[in-house]
PyMOL Python script that loads the backbone (N, CA, C, O; Angstrom):
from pymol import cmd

cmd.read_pdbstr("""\
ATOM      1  N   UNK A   1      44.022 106.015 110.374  1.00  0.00           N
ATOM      2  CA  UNK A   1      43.019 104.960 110.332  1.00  0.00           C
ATOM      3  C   UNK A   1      42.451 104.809 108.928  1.00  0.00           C
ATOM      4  O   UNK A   1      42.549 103.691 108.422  1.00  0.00           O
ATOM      5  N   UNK A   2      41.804 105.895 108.148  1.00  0.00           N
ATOM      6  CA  UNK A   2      41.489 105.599 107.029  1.00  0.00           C
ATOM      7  C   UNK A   2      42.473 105.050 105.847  1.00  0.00           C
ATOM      8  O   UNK A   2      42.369 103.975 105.257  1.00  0.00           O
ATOM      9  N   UNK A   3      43.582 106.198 105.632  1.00  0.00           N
ATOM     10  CA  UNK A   3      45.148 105.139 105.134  1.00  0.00           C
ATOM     11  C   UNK A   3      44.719 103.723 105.109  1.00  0.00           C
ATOM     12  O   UNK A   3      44.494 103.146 104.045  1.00  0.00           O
ATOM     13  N   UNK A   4      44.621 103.251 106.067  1.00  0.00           N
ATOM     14  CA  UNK A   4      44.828 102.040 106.848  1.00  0.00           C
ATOM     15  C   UNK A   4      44.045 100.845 105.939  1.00  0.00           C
ATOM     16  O   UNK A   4      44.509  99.883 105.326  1.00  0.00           O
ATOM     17  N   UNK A   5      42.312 101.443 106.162  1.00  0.00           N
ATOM     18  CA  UNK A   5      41.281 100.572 105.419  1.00  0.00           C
ATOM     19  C   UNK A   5      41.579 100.863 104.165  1.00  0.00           C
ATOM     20  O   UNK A   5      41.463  99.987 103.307  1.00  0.00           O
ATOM     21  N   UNK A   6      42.041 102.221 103.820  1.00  0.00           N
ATOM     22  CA  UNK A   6      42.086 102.344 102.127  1.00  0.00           C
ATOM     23  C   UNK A   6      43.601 101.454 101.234  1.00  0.00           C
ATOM     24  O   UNK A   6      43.796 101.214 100.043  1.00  0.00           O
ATOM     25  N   UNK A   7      44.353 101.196 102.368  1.00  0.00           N
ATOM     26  CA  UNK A   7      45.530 100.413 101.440  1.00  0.00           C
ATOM     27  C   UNK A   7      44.828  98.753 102.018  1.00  0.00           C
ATOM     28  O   UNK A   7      45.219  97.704 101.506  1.00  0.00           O
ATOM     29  N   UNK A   8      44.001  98.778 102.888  1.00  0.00           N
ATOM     30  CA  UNK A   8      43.320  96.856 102.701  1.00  0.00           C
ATOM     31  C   UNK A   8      42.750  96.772 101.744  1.00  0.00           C
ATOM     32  O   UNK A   8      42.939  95.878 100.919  1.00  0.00           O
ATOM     33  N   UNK A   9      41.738  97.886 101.613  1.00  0.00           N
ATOM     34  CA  UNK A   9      40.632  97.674 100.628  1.00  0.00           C
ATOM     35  C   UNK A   9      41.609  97.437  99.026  1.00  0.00           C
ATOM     36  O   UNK A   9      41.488  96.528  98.204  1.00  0.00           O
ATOM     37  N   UNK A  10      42.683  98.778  99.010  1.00  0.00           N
ATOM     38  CA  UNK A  10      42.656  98.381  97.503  1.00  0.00           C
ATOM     39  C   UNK A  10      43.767  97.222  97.512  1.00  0.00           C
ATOM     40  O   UNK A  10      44.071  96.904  96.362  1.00  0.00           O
ATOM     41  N   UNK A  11      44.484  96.474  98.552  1.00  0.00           N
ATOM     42  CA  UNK A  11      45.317  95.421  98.154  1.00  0.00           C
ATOM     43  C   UNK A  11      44.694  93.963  98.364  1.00  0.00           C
ATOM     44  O   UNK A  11      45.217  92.848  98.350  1.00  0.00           O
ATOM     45  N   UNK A  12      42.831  94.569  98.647  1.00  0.00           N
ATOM     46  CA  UNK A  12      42.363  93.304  98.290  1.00  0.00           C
ATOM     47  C   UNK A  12      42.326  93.167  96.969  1.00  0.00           C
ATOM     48  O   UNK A  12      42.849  92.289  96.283  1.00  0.00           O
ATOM     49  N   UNK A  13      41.478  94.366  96.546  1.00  0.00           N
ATOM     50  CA  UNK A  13      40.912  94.365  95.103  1.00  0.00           C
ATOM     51  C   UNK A  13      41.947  93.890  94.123  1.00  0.00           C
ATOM     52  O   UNK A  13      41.802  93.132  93.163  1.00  0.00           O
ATOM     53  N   UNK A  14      43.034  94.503  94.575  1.00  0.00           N
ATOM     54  CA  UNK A  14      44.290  94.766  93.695  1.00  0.00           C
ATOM     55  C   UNK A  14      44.530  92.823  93.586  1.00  0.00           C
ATOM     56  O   UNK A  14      44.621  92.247  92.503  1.00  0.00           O
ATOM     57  N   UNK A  15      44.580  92.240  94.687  1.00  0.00           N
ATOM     58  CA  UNK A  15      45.218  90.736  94.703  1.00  0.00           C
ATOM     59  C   UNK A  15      44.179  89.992  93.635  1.00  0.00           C
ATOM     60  O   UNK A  15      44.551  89.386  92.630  1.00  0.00           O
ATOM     61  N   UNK A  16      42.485  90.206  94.160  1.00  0.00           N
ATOM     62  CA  UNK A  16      41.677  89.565  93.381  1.00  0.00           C
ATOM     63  C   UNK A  16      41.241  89.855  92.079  1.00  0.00           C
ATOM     64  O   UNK A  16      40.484  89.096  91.474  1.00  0.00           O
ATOM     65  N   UNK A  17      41.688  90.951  91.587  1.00  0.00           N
ATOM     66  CA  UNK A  17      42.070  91.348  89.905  1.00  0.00           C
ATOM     67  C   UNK A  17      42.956  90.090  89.573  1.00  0.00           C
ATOM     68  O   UNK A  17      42.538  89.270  88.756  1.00  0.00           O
ATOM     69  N   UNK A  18      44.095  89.934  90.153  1.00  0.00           N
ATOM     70  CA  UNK A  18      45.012  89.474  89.579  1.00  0.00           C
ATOM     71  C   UNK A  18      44.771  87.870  89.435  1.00  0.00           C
ATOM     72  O   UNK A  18      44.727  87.348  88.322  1.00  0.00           O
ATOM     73  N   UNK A  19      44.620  87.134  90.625  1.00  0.00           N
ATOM     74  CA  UNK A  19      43.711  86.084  90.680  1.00  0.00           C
ATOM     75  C   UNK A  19      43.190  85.692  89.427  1.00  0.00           C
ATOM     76  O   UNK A  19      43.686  84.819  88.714  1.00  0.00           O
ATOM     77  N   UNK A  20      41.650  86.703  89.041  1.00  0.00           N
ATOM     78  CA  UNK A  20      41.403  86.306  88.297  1.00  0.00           C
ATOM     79  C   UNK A  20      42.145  86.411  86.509  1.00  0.00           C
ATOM     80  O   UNK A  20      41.861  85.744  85.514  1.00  0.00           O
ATOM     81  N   UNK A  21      43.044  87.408  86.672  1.00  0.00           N
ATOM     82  CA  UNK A  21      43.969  87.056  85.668  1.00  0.00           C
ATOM     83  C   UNK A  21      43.946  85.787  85.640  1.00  0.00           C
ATOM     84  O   UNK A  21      43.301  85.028  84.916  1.00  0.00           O
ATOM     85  N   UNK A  22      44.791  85.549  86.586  1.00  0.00           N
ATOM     86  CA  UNK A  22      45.843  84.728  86.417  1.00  0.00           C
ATOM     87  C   UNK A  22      44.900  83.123  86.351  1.00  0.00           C
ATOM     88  O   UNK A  22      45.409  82.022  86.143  1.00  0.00           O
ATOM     89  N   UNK A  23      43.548  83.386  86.573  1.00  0.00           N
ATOM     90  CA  UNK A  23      42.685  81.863  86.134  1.00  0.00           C
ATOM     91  C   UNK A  23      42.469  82.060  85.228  1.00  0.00           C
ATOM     92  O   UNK A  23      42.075  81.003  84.736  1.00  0.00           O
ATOM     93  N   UNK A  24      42.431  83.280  84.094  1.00  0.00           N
ATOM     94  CA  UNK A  24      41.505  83.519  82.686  1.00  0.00           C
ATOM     95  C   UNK A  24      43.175  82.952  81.912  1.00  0.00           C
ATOM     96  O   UNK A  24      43.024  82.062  81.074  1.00  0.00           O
ATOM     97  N   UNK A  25      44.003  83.207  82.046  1.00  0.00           N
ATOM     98  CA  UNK A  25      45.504  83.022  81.371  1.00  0.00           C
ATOM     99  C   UNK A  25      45.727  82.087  81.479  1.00  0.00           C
ATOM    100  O   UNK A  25      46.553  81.835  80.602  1.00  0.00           O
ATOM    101  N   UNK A  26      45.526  81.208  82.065  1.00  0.00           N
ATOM    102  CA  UNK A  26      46.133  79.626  82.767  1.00  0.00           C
ATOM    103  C   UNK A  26      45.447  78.912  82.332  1.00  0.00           C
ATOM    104  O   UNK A  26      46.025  77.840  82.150  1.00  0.00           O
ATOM    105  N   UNK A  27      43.712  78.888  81.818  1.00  0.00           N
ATOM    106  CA  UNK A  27      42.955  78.219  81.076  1.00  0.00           C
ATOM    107  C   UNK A  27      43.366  78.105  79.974  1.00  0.00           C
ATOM    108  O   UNK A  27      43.622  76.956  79.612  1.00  0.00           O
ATOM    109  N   UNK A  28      43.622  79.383  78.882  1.00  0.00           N
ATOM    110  CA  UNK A  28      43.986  79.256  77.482  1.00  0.00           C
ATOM    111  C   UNK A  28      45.469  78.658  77.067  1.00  0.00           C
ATOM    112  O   UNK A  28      46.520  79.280  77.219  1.00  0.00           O
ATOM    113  N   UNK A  29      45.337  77.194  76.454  1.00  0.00           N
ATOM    114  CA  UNK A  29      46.530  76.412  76.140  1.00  0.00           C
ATOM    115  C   UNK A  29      47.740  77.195  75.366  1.00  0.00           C
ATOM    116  O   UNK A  29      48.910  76.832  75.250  1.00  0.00           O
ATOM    117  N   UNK A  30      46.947  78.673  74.748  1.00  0.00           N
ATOM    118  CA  UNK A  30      47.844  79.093  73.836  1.00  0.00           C
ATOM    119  C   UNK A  30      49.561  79.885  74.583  1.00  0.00           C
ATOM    120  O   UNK A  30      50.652  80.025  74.031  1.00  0.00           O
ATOM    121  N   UNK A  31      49.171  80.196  75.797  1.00  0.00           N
ATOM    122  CA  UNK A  31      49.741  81.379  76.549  1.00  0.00           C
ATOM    123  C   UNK A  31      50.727  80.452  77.913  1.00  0.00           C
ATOM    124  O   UNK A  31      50.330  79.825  78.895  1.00  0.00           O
ATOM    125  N   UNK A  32      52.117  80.742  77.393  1.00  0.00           N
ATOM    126  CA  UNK A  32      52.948  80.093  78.336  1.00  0.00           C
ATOM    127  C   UNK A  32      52.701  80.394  79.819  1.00  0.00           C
ATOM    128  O   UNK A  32      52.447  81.519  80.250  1.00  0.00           O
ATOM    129  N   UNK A  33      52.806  79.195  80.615  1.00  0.00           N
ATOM    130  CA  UNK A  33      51.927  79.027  82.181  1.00  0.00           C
ATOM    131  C   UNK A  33      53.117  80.782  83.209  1.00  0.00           C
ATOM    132  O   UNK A  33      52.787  81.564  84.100  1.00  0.00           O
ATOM    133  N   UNK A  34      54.469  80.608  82.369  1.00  0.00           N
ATOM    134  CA  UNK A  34      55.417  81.437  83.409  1.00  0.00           C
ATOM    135  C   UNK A  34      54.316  83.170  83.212  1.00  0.00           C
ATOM    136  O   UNK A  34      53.959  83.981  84.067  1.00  0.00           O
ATOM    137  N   UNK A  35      54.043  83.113  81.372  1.00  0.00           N
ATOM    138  CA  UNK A  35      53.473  84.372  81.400  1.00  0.00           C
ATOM    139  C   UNK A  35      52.060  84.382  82.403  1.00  0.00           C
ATOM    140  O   UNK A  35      52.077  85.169  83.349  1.00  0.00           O
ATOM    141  N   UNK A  36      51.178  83.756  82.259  1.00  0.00           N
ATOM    142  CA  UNK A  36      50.299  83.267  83.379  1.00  0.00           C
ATOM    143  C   UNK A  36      50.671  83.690  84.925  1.00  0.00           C
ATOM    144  O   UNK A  36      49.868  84.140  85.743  1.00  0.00           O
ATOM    145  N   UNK A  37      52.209  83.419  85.161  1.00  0.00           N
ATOM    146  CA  UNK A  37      51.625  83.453  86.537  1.00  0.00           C
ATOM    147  C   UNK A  37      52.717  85.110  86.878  1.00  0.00           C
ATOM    148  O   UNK A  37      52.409  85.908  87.764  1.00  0.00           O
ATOM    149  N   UNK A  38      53.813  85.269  86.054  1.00  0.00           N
ATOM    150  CA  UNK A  38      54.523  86.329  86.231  1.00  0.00           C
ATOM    151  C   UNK A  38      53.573  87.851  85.420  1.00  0.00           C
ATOM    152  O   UNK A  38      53.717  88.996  85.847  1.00  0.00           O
ATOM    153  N   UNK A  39      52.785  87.540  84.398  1.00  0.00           N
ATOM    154  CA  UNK A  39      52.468  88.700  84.652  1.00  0.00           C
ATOM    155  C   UNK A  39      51.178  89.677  85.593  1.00  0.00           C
ATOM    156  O   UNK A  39      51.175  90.908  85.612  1.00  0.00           O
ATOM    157  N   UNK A  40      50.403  89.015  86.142  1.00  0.00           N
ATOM    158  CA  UNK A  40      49.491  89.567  87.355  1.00  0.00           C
ATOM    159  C   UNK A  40      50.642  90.466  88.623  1.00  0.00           C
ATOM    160  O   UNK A  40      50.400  91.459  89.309  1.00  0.00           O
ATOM    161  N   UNK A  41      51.515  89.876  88.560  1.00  0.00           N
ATOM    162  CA  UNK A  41      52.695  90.965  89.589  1.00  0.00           C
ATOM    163  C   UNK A  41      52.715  92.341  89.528  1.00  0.00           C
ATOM    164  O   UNK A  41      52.481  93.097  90.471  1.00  0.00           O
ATOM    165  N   UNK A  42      53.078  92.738  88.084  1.00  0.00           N
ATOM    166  CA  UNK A  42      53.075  94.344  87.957  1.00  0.00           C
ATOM    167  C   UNK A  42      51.561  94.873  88.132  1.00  0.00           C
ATOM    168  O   UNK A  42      51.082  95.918  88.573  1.00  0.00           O
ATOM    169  N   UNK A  43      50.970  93.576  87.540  1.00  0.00           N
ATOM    170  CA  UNK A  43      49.326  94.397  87.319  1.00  0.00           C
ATOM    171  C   UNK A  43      48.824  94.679  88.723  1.00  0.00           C
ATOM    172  O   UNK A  43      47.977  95.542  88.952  1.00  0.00           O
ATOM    173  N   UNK A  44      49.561  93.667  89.955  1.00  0.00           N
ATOM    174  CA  UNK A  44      49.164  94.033  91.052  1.00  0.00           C
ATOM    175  C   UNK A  44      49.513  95.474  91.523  1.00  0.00           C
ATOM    176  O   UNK A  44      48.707  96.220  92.077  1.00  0.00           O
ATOM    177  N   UNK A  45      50.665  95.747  91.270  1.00  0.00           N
ATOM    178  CA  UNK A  45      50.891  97.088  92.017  1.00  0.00           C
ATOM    179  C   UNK A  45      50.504  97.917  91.213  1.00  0.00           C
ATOM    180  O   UNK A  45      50.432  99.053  91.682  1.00  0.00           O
ATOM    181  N   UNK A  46      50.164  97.783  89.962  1.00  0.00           N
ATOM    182  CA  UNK A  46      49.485  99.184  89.050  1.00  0.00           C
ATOM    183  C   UNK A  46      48.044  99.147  89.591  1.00  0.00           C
ATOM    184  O   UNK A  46      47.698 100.210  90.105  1.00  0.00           O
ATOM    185  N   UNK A  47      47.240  98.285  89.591  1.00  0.00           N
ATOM    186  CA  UNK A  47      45.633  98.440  90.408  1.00  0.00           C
ATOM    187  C   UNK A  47      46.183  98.774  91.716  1.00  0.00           C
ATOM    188  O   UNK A  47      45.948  99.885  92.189  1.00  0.00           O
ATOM    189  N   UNK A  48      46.947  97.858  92.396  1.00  0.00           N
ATOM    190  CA  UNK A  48      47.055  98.589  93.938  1.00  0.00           C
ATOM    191  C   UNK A  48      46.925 100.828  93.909  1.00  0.00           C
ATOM    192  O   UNK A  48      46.176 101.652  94.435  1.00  0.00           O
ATOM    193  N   UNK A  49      48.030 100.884  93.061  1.00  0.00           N
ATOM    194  CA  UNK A  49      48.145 102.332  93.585  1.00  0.00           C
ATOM    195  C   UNK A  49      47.216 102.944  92.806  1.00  0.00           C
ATOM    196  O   UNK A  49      47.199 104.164  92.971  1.00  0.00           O
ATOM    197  N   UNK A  50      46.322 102.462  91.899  1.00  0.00           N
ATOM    198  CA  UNK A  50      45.249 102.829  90.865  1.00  0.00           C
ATOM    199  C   UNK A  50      44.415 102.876  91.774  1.00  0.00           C
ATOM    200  O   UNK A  50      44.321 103.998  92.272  1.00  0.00           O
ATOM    201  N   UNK A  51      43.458 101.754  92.398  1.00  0.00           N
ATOM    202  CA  UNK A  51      42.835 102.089  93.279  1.00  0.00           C
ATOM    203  C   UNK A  51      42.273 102.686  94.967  1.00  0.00           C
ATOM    204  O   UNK A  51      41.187 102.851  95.522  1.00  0.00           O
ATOM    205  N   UNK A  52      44.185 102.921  95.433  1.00  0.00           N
ATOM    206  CA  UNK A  52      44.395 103.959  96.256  1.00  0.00           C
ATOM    207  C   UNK A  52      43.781 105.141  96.123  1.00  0.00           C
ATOM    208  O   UNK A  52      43.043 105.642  96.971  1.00  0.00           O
ATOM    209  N   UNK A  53      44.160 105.765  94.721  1.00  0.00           N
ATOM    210  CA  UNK A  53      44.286 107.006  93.802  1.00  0.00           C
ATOM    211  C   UNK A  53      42.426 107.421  93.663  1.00  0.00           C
ATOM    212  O   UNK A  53      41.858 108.493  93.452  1.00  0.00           O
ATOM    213  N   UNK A  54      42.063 106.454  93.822  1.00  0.00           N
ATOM    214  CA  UNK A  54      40.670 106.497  93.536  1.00  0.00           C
ATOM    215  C   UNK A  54      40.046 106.866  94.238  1.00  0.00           C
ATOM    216  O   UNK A  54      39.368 107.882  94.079  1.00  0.00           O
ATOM    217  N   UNK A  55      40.075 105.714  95.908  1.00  0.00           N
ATOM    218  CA  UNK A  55      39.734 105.872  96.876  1.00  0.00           C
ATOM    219  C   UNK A  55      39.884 107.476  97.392  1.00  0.00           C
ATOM    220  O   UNK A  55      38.994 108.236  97.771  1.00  0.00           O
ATOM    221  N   UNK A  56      41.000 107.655  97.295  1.00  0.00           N
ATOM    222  CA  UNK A  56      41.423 109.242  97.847  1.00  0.00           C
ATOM    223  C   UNK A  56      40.391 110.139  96.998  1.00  0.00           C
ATOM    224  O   UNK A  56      39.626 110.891  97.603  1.00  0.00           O
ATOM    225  N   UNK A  57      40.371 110.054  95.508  1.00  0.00           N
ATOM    226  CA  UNK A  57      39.640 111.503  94.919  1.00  0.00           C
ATOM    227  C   UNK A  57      38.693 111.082  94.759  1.00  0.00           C
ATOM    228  O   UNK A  57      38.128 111.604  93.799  1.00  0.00           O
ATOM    229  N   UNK A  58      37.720 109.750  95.600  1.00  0.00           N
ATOM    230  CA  UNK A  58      36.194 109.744  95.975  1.00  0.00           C
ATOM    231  C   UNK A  58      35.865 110.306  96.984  1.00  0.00           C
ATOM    232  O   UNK A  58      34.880 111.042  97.039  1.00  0.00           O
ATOM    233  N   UNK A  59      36.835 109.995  98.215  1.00  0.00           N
ATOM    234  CA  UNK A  59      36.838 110.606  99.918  1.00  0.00           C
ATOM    235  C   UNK A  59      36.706 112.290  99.860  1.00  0.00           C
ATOM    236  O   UNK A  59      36.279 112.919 100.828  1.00  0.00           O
ATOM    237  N   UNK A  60      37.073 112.853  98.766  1.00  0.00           N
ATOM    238  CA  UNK A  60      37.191 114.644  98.757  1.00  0.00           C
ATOM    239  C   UNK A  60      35.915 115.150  98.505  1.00  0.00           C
ATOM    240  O   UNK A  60      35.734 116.366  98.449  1.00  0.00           O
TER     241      UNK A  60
END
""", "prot")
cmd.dss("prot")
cmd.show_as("cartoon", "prot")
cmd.util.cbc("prot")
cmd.orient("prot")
């Protein structure tokens, strides 16, 4: 059960990090739209298991 809430919680956080990447990147004319929208992907799963990692060595 906890697993459970702790991979929602951080693949919310993890999605709405990226989100807002991906609105702060998409505003600035300088930065091609593909880098904009392809790079929040990795950043998702590096916060995802970042803030798994967290969750767990707060719960101890």
């Amino acid at each position: 059960m906890f697993k459970n809430i702790k991979a929602i919680i951080s693949g919310i956080c993890a999605f709405l990090i990226a989100e807002w990447l991906y609105h702060v990147l998409s505003q600035d004319p300088n930065i091609n739209i593909w880098v904009a929208r392809l790079l929040p992907i990795p950043i998702i799963f590096i916060l995802f298991f970042s803030i798994e990692w967290l969750i767990e060595k707060l719960a101890k």
